[in-house]
C-alpha positions in Angstrom: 218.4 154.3 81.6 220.6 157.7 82.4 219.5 156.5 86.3 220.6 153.1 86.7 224.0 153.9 84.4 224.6 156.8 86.7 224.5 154.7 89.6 227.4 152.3 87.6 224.5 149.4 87.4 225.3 147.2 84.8 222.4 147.1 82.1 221.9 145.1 79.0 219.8 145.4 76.6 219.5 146.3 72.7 220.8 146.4 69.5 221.3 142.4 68.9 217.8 141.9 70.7 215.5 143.1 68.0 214.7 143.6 64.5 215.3 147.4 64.5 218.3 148.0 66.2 218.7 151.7 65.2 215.5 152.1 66.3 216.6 150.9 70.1 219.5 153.2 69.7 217.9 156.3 68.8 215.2 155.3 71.4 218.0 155.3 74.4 219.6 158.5 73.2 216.8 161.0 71.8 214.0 159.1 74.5 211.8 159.4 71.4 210.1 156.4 69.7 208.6 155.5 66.5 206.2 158.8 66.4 208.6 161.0 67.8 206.9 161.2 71.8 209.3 161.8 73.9 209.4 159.1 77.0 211.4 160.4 80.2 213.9 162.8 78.8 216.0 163.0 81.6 217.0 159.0 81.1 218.7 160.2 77.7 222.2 158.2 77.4 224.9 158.7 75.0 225.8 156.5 72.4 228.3 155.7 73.4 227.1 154.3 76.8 224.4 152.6 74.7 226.5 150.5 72.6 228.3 149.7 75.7 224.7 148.1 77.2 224.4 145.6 74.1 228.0 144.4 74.1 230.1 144.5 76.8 227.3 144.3 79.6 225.3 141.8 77.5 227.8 139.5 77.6 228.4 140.3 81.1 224.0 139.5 81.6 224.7 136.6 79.9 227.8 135.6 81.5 229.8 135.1 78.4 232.0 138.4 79.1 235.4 136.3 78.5 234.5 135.1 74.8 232.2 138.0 73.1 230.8 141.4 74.3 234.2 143.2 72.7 236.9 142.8 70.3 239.6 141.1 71.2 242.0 138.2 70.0 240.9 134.9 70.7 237.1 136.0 71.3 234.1 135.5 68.9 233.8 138.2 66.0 230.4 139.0 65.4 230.2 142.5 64.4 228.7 145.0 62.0 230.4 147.7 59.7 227.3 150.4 59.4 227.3 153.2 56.6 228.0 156.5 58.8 229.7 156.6 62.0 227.1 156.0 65.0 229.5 158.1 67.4 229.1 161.2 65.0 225.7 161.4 63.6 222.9 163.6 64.7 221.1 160.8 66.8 217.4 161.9 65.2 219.2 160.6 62.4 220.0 157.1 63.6 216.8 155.4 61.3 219.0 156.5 58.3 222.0 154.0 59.2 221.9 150.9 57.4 224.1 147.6 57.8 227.1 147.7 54.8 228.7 144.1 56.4 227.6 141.8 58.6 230.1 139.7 60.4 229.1 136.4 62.8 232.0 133.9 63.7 234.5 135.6 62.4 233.0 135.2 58.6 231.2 137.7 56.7 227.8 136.7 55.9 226.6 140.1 54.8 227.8 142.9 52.5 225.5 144.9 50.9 
């Protein structure tokens, strides 16, 4: 993905499109999957710039960019509060990350 990002292309994809969304995430960054193979190494992405691709530009894809994708006032809340910061942990550690609340609609429907 480092390619198409470089070029300021607008991808989505990700975390609220599967099951295993740490998975995708640690999959963008480290270019490793489940067994640890490393797939195109030089397409690594921060997290940062991942996140980004399932929120903002996923709503852009979708064309709903003026009521989700970010938080704002007077768009739709659906969010997760995660146990360690995803901006500060080692990436190999992503699988470790687990969901404390879930929030969809602006209700909490989750708290572990």
């Amino acid at each position: 993905m480092r390619r198409p990002i470089s070029r300021r292309t607008v991808i989505a994809g990700g975390l609220g499109a599967t099951a295993e969304p740490m998975l995708w995430l640690r999959s963008e960054v480290t270019r490793t999957d489940a067994s640890g193979h490393i797939w195109g190494a030089n397409q690594r992405i921060r997290v940062e710039e991942a996140i980004r691709c399932s929120t903002v530009h996923g709503a852009y894809a979708s064309f709903e960019e003026g009521i989700k994708g970010s938080l704002e006032p007077g768009r739709l809340a659906d969010l997760v509060v995660w146990d360690h910061d995803l901006l500060s942990i080692d990436p190999a550690n992503l699988m470790s990350v687990k969901p404390e609340r879930t929030m969809l609609g602006g209700r909490w429907v989750y708290e572990a």
